[in-house]
Structure formats: C-alpha cells, structure tokens
N, CA, C and O atoms as a Tinker XYZ file with bonds, in Angstrom:
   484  protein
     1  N     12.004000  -13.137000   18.018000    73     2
     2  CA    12.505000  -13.016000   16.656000    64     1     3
     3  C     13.807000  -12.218000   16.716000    63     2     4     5
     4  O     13.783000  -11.143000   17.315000    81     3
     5  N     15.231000  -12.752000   16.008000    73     3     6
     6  CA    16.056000  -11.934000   15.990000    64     5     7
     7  C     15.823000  -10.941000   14.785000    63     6     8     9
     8  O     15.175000  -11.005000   13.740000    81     7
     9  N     16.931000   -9.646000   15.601000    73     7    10
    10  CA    16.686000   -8.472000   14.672000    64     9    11
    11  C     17.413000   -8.750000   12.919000    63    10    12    13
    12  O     16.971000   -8.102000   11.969000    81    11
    13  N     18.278000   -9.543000   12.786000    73    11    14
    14  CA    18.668000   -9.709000   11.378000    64    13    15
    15  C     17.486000   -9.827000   10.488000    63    14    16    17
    16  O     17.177000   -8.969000    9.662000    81    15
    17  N     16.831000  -10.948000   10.700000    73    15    18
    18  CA    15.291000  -11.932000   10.141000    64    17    19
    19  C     14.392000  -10.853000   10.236000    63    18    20    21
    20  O     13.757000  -10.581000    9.217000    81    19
    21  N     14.170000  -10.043000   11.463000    73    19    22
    22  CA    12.981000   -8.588000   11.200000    64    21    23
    23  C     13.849000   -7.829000   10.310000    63    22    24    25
    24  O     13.408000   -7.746000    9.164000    81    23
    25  N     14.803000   -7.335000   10.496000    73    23    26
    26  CA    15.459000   -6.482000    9.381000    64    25    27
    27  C     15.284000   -7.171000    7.725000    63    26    28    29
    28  O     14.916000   -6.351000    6.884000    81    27
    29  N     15.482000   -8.336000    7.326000    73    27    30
    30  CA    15.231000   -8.683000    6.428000    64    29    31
    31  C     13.267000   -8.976000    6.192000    63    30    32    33
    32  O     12.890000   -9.120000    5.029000    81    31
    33  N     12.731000   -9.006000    6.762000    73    31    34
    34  CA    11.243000   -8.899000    6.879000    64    33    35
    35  C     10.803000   -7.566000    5.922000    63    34    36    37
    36  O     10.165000   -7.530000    4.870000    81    35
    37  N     11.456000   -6.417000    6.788000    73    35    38
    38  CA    11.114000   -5.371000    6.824000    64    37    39
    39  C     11.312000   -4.597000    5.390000    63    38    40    41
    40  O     10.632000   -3.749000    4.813000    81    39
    41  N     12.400000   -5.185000    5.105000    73    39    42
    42  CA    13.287000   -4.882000    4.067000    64    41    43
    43  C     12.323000   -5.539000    2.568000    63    42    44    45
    44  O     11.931000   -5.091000    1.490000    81    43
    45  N     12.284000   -6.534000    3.145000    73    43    46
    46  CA    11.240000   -7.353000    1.606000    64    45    47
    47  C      9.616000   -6.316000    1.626000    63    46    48    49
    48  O      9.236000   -5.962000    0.510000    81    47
    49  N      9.012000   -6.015000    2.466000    73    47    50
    50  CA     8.227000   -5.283000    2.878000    64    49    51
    51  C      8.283000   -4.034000    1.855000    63    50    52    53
    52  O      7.367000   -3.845000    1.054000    81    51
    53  N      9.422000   -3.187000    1.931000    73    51    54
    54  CA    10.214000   -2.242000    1.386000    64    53    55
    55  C     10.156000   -2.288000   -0.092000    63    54    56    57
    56  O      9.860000   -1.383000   -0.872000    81    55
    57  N     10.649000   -4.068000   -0.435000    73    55    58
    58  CA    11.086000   -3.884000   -1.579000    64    57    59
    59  C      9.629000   -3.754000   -2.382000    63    58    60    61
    60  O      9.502000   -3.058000   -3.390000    81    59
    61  N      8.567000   -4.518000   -1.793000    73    59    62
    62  CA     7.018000   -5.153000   -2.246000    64    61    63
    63  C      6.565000   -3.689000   -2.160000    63    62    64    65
    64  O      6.018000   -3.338000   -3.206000    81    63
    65  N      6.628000   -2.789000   -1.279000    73    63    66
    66  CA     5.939000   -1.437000   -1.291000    64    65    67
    67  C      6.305000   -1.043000   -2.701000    63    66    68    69
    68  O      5.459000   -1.003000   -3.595000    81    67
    69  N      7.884000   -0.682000   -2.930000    73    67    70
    70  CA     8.332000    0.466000   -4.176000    64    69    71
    71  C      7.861000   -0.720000   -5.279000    63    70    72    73
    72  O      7.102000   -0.186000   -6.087000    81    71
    73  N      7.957000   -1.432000   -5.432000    73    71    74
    74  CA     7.177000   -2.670000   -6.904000    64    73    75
    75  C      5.736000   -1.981000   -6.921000    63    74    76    77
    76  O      5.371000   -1.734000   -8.070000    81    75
    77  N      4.862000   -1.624000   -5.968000    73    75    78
    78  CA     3.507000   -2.016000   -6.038000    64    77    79
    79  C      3.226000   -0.131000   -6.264000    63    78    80    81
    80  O      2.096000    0.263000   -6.550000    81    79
    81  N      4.089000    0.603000   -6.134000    73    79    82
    82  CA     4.180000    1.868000   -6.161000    64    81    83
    83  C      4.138000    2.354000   -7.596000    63    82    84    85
    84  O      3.129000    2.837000   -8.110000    81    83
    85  N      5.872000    2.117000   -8.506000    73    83    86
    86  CA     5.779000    1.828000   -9.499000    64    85    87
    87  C      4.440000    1.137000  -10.211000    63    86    88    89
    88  O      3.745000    1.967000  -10.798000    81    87
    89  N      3.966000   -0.201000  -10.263000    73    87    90
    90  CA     2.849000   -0.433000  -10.786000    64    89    91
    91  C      1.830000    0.604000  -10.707000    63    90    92    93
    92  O      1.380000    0.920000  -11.809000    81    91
    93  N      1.378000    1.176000   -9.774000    73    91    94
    94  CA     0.503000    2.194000   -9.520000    64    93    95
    95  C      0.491000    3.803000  -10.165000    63    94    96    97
    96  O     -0.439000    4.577000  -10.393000    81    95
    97  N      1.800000    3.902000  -10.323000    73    95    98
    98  CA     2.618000    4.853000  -11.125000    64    97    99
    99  C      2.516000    4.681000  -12.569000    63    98   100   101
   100  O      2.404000    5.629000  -13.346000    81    99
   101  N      2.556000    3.479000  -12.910000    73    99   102
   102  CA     2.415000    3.384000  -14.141000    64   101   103
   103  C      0.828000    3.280000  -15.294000    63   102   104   105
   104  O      0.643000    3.545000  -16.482000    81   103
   105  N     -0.202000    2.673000  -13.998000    73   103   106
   106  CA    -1.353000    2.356000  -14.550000    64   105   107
   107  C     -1.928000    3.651000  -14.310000    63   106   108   109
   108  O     -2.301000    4.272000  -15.306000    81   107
   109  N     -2.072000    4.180000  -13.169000    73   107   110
   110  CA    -2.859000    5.388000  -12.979000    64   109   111
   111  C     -2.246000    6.474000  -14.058000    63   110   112   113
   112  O     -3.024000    6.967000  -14.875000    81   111
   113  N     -1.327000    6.722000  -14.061000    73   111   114
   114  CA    -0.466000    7.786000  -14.709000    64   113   115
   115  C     -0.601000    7.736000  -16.506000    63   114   116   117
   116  O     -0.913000    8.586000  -17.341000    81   115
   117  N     -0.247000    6.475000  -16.579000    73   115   118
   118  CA     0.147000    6.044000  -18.131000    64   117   119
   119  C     -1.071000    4.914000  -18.543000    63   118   120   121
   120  O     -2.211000    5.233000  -18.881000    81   119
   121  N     -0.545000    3.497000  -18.429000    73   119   122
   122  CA    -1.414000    2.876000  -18.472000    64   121   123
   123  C     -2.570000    2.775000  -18.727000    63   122   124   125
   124  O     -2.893000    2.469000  -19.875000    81   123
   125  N     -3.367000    2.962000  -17.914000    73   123   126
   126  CA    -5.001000    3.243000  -17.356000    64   125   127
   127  C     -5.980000    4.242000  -17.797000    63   126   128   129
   128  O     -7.194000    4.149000  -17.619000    81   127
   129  N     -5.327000    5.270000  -18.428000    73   127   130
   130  CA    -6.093000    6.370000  -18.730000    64   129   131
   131  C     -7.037000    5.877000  -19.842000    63   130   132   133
   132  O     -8.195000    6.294000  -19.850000    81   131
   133  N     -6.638000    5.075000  -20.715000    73   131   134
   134  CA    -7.542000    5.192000  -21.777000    64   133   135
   135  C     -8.494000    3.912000  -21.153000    63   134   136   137
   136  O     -9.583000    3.714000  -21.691000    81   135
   137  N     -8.091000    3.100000  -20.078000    73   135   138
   138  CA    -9.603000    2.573000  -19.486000    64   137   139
   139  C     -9.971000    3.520000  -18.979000    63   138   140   141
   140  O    -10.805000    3.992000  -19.751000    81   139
   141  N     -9.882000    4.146000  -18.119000    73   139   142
   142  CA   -10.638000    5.235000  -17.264000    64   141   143
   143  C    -11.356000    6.061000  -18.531000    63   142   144   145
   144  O    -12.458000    6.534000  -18.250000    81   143
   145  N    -10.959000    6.248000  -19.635000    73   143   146
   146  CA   -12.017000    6.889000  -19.918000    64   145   147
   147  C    -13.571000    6.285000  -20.488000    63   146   148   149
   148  O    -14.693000    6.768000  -20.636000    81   147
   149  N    -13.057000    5.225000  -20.661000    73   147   150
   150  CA   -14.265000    4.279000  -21.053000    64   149   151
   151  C    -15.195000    3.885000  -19.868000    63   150   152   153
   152  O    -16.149000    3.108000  -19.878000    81   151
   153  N    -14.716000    4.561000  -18.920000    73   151   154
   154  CA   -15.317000    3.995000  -17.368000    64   153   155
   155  C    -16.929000    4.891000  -17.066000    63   154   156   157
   156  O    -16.857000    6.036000  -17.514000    81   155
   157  N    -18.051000    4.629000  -16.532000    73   155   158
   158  CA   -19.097000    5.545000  -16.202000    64   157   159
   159  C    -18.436000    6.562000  -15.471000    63   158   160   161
   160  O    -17.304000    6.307000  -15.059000    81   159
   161  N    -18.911000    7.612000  -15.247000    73   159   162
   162  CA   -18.708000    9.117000  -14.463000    64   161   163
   163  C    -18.394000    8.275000  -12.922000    63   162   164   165
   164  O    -17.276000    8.196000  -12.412000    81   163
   165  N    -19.784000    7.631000  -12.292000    73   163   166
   166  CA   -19.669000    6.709000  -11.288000    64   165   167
   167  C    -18.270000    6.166000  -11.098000    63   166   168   169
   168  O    -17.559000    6.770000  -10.295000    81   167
   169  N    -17.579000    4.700000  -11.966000    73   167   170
   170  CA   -16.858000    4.292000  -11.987000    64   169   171
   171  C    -15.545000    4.782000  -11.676000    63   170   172   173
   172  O    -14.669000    4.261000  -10.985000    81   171
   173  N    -15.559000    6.380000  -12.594000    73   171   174
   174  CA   -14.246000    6.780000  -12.361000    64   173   175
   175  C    -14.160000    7.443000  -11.422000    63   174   176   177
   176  O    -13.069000    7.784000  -10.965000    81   175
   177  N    -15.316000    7.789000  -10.904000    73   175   178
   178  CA   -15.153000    8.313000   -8.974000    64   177   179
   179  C    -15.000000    7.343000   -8.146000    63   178   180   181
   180  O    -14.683000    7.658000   -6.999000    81   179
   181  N    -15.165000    5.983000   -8.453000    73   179   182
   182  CA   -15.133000    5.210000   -7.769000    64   181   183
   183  C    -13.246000    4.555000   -7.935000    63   182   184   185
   184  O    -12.631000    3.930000   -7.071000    81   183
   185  N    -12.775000    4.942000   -9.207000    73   183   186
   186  CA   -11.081000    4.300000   -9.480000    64   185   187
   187  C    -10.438000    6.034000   -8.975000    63   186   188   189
   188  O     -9.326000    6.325000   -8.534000    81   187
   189  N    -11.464000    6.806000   -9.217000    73   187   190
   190  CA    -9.758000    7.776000   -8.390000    64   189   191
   191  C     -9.344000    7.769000   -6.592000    63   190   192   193
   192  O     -8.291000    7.926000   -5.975000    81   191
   193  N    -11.307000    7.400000   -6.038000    73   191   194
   194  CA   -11.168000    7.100000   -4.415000    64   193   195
   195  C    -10.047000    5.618000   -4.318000    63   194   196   197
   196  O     -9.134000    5.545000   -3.496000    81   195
   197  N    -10.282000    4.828000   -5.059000    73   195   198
   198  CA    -9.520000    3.690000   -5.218000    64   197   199
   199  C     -8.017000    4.153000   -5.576000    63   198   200   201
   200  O     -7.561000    3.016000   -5.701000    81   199
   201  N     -7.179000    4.793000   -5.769000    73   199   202
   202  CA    -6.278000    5.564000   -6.374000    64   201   203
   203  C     -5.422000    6.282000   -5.007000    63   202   204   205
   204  O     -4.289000    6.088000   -4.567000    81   203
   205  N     -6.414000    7.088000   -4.631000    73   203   206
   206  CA    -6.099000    7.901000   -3.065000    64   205   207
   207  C     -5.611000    6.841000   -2.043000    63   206   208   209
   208  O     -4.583000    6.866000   -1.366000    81   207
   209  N     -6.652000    5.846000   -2.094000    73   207   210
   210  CA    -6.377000    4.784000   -1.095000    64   209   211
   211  C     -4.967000    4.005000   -1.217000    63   210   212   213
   212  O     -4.244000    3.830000   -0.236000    81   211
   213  N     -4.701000    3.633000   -2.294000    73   211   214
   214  CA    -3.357000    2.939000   -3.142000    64   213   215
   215  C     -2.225000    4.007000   -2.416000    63   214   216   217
   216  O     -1.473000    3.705000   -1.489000    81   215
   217  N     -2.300000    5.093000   -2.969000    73   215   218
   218  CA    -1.433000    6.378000   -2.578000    64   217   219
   219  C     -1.493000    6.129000   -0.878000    63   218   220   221
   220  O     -0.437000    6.056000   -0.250000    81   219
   221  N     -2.695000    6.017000   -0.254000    73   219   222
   222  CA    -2.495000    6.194000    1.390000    64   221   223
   223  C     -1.617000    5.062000    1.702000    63   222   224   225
   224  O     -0.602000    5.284000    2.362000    81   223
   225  N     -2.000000    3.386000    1.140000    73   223   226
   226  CA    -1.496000    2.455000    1.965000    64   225   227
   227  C     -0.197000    2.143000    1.828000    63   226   228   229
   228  O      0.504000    1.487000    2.599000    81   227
   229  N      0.146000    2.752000    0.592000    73   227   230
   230  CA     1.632000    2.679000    0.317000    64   229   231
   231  C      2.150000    3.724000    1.092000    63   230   232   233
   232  O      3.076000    3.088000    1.596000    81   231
   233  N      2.239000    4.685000    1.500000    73   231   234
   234  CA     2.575000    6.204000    2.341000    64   233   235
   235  C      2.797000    5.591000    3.373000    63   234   236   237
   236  O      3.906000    5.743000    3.885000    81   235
   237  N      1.572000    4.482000    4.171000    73   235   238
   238  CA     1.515000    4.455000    5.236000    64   237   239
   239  C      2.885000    2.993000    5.414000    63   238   240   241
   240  O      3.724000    2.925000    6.312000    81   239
   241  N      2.740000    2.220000    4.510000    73   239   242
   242  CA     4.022000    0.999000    4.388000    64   241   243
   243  C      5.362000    2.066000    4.430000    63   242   244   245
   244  O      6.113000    2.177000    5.399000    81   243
   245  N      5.441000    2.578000    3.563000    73   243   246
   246  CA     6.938000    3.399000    3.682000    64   245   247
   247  C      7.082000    4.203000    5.292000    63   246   248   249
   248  O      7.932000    3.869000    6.117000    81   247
   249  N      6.104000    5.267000    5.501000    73   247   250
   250  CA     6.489000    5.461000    7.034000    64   249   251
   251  C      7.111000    4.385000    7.950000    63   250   252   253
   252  O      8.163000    4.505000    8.577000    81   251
   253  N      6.057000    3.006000    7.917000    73   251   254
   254  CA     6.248000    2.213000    8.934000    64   253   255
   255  C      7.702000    1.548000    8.736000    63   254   256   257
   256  O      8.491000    1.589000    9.681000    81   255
   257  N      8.001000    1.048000    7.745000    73   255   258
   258  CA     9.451000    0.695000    7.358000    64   257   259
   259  C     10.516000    1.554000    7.947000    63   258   260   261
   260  O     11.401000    1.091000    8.666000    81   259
   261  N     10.384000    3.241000    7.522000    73   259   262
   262  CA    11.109000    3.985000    7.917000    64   261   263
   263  C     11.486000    4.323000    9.633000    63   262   264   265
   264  O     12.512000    4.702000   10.198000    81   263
   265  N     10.025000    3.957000   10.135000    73   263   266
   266  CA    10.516000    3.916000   11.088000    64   265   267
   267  C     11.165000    2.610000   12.168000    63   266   268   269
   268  O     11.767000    2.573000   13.241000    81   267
   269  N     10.650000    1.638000   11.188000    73   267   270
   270  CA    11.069000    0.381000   11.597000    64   269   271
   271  C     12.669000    0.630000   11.766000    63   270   272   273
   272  O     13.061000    0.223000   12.860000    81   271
   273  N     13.377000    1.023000   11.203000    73   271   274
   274  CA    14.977000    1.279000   10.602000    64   273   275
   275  C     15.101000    2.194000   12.099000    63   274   276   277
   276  O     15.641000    1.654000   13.064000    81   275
   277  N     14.836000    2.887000   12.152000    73   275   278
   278  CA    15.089000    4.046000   12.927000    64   277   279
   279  C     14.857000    3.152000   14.348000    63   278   280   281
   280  O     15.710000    3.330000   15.218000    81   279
   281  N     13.908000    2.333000   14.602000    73   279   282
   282  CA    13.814000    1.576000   16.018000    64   281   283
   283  C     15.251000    0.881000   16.115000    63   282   284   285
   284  O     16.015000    0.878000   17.080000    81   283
   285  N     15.420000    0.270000   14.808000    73   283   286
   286  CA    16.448000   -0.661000   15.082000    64   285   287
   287  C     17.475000    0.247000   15.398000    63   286   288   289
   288  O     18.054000   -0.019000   16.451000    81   287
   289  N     17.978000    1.515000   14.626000    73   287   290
   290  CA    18.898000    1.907000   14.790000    64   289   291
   291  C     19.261000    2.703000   16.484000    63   290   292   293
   292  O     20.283000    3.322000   16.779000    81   291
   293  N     18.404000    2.503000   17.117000    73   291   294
   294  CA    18.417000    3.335000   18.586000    64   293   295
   295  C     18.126000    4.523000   18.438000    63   294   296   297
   296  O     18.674000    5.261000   19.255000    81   295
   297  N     17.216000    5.198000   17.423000    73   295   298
   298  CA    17.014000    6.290000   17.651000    64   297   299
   299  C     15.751000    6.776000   17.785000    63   298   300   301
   300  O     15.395000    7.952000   17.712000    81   299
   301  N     15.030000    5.711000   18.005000    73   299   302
   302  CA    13.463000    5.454000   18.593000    64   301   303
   303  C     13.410000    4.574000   19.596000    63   302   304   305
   304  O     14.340000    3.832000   19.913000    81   303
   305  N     12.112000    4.636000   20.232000    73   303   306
   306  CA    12.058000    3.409000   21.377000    64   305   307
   307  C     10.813000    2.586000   20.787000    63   306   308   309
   308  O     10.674000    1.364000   20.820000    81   307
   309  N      9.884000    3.598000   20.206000    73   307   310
   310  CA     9.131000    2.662000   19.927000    64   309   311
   311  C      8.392000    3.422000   18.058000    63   310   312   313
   312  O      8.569000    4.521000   17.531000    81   311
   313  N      7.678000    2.321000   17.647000    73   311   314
   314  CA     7.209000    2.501000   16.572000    64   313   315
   315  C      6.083000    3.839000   16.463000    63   314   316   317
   316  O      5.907000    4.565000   17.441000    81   315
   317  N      5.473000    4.028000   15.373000    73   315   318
   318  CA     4.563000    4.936000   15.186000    64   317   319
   319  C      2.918000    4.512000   15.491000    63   318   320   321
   320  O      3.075000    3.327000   15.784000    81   319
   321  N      1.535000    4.748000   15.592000    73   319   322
   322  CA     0.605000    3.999000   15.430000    64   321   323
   323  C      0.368000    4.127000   13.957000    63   322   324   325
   324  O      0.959000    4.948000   13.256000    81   323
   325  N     -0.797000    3.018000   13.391000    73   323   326
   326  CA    -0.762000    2.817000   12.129000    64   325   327
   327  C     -1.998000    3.384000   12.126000    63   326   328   329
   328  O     -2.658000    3.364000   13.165000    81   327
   329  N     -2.510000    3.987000   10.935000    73   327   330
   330  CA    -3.442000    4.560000   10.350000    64   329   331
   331  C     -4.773000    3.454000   10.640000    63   330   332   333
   332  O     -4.707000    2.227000   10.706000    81   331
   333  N     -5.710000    4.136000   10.752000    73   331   334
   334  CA    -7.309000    3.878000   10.626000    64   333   335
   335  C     -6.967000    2.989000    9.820000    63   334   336   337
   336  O     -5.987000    2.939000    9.076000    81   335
   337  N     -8.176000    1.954000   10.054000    73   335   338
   338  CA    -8.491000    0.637000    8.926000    64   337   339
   339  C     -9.303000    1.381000    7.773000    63   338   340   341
   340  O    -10.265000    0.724000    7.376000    81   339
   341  N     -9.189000    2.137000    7.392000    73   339   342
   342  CA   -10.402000    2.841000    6.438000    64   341   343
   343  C     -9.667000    2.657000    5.048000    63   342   344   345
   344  O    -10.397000    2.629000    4.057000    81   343
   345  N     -8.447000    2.542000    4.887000    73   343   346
   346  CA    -8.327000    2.508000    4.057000    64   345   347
   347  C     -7.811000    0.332000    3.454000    63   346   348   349
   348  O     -7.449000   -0.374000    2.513000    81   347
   349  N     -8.122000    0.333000    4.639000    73   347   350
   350  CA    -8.146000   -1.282000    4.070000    64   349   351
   351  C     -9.417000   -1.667000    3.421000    63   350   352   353
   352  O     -9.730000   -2.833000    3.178000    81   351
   353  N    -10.139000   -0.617000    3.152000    73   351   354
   354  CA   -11.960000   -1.009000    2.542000    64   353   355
   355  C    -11.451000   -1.463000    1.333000    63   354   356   357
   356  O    -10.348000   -1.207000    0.850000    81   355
   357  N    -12.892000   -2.590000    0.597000    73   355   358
   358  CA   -12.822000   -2.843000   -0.753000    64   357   359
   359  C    -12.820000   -1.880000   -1.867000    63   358   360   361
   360  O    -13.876000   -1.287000   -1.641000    81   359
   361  N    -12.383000   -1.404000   -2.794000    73   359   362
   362  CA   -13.031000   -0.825000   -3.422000    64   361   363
   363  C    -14.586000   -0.836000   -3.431000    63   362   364   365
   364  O    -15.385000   -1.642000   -2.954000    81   363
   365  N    -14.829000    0.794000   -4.418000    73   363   366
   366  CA   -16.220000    1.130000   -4.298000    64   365   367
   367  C    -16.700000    0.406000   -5.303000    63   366   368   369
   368  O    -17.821000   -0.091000   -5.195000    81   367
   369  N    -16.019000    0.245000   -6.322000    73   367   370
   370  CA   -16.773000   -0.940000   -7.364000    64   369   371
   371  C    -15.794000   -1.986000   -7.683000    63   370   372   373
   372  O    -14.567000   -1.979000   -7.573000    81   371
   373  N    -16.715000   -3.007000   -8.156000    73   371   374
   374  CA   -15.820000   -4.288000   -7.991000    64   373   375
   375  C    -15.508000   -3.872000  -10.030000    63   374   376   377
   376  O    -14.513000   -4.044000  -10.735000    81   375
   377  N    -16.532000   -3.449000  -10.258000    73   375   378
   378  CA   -16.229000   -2.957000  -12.264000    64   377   379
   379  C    -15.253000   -2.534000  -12.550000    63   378   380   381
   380  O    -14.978000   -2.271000  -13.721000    81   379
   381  N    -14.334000   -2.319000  -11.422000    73   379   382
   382  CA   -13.013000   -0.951000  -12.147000    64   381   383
   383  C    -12.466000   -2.098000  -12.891000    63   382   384   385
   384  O    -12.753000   -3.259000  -12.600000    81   383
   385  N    -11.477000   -1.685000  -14.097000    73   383   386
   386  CA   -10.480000   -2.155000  -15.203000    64   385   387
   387  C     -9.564000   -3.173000  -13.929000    63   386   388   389
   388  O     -9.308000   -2.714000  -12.816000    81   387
   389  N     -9.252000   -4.281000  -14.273000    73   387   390
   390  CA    -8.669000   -5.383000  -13.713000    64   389   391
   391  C     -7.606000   -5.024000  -13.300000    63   390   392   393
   392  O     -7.416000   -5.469000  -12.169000    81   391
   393  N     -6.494000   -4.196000  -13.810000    73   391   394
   394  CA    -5.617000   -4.354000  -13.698000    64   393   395
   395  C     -5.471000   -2.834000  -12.120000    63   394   396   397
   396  O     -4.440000   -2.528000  -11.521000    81   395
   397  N     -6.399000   -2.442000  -11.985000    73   395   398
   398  CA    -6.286000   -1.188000  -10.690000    64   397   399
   399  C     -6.777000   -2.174000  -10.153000    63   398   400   401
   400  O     -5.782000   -2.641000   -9.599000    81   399
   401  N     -7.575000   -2.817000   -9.920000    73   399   402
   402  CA    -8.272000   -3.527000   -9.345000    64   401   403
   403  C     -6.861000   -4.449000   -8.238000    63   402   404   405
   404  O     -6.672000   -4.406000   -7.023000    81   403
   405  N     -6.038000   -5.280000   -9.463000    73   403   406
   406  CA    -5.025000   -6.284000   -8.950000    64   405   407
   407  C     -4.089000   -5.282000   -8.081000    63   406   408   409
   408  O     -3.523000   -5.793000   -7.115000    81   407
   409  N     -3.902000   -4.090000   -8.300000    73   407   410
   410  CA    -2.809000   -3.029000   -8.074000    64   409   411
   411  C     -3.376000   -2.625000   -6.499000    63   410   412   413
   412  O     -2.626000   -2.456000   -5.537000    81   411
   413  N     -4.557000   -2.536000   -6.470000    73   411   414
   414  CA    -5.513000   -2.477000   -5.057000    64   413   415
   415  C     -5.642000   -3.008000   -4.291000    63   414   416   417
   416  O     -5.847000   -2.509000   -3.185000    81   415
   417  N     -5.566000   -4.749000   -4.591000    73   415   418
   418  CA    -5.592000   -5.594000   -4.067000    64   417   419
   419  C     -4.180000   -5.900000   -3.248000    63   418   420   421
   420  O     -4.095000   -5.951000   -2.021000    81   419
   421  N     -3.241000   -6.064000   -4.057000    73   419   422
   422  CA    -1.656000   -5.788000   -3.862000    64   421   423
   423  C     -1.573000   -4.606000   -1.775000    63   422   424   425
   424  O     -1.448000   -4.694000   -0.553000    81   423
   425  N     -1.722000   -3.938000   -2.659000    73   423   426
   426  CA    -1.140000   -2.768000   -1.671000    64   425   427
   427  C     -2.374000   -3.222000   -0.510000    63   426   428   429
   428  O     -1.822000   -3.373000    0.580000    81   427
   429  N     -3.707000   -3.456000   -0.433000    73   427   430
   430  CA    -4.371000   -3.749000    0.362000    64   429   431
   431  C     -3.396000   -5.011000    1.050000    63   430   432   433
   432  O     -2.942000   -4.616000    2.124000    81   431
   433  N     -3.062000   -6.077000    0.798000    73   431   434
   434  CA    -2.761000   -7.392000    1.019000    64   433   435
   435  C     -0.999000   -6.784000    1.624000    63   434   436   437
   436  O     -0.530000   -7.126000    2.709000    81   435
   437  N     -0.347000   -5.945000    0.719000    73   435   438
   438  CA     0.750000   -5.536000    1.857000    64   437   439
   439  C      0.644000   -4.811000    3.199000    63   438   440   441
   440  O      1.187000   -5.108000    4.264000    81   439
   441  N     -0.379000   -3.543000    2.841000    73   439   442
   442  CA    -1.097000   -3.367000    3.982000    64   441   443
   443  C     -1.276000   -4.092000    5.045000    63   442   444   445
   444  O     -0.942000   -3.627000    6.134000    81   443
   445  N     -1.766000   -5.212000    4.961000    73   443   446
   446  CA    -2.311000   -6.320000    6.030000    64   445   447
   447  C     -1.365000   -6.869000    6.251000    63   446   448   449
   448  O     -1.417000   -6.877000    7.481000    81   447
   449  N     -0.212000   -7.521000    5.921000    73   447   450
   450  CA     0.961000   -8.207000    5.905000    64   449   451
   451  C      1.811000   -6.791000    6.923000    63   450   452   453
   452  O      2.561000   -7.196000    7.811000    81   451
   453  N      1.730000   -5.911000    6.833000    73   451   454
   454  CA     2.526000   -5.318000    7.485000    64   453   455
   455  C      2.169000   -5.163000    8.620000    63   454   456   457
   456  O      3.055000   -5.151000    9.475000    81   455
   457  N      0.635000   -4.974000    9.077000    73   455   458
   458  CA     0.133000   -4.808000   10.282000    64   457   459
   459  C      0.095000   -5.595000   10.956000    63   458   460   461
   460  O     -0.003000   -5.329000   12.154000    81   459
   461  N      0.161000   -7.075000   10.471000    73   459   462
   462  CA     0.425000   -8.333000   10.972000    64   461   463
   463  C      1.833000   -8.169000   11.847000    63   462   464   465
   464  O      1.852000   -8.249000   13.075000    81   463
   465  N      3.059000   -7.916000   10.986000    73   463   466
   466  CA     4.276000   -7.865000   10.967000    64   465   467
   467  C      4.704000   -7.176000   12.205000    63   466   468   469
   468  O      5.609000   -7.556000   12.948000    81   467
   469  N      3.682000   -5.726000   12.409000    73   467   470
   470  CA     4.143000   -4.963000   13.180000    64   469   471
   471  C      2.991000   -5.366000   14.564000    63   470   472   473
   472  O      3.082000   -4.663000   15.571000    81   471
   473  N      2.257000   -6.163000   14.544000    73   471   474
   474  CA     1.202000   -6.637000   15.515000    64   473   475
   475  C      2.306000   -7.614000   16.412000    63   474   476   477
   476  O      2.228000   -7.595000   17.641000    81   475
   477  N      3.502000   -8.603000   15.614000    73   475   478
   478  CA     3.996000   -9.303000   15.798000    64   477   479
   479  C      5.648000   -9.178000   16.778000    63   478   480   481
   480  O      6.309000   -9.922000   17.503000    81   479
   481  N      5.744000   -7.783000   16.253000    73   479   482
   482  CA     7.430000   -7.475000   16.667000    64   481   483
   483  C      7.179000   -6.709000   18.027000    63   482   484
   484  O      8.132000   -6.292000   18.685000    81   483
C-alpha cells in the first residue's frame, strides 16, 4: 500500500473518530440526560459503563492516528500496541435509549475498522 492512500485512510479514520466524539458529546452531555433519567438504576449503570467505553475507544482511535502521523513522519519506527479487546464488548444492556446505543455501535465498528487497518499496514 502506498503511503499517500494510508495517509488518506488514516485521515478519514480521524475525521469518523472527531464526528463520533462530538455525537457522544452531545448525547451523553446534553441530549440524553432526560433519557437517562427515565432509565432503571440498573440501566443507567449499564449507559455510563457504556459511556467510559465510547470515551476509551475513541482515546484509543486518536492515539493510534497520532501515532500513525508520527510513523509516517520518521519520527517513529514503529506503531504503539492497541488496547485490550475489552472494550470492544457489547454493551451491558441491549435497553439503553437508541440513540447511545447507535453512538456505541459507531465507535465500536471504528474501533474494529482501525484494528483491521493497523493489522494491515
């Protein structure tokens, strides 16, 4: 694979992380609250572990990008390792409000797309 086409890979990667960030920013923060409160005690322990995880897999997409840049640029030789699969789990309930749910799914599915990406280069 030439480096232009991974650089542009990497880059869409980038752009799909800060979109799915924002969304996450907005439902957890703003959004969402007034589902969450309608949620069982259960439930909403189950959307803030769901929440942490969102927060990890996006953390962990931006590192890898960042350092993706930094390989290219010669000031690495090689990449970072990627975090435990633990946070690629399903959510704890499939009940949470739809729209964390899609926001979960998202960042899970970039998650995987990236590990692919970086399984690949």
């Amino acid at each position: 694979m030439s480096l232009p086409v991974a650089a542009d890979r990497v880059a869409a990667i980038y752009r799909d992380a800060m979109r799915l960030a924002e969304a996450a920013r907005g439902y957890f923060d703003r959004d969402g609250v007034a589902a969450r409160a309608q949620l069982s005690p259960e439930a909403r322990t189950a959307l803030a572990a769901e929440s942490l995880r969102v927060t990890a897999r996006l953390l962990a997409v931006v590192s890898w990008v960042l350092t993706q840049q930094e390989v290219a640029a010669g000031n690495r030789s090689v990449g970072i390792p990627l975090l435990a699969t633990a946070i690629e789990a399903p959510p704890l309930a499939l009940d949470l409000p739809p729209a964390a749910l899609q926001i979960a799914e998202g960042t899970r599915q970039l998650y995987a797309q990236m590990r692919a990406f970086d399984g690949s280069s």
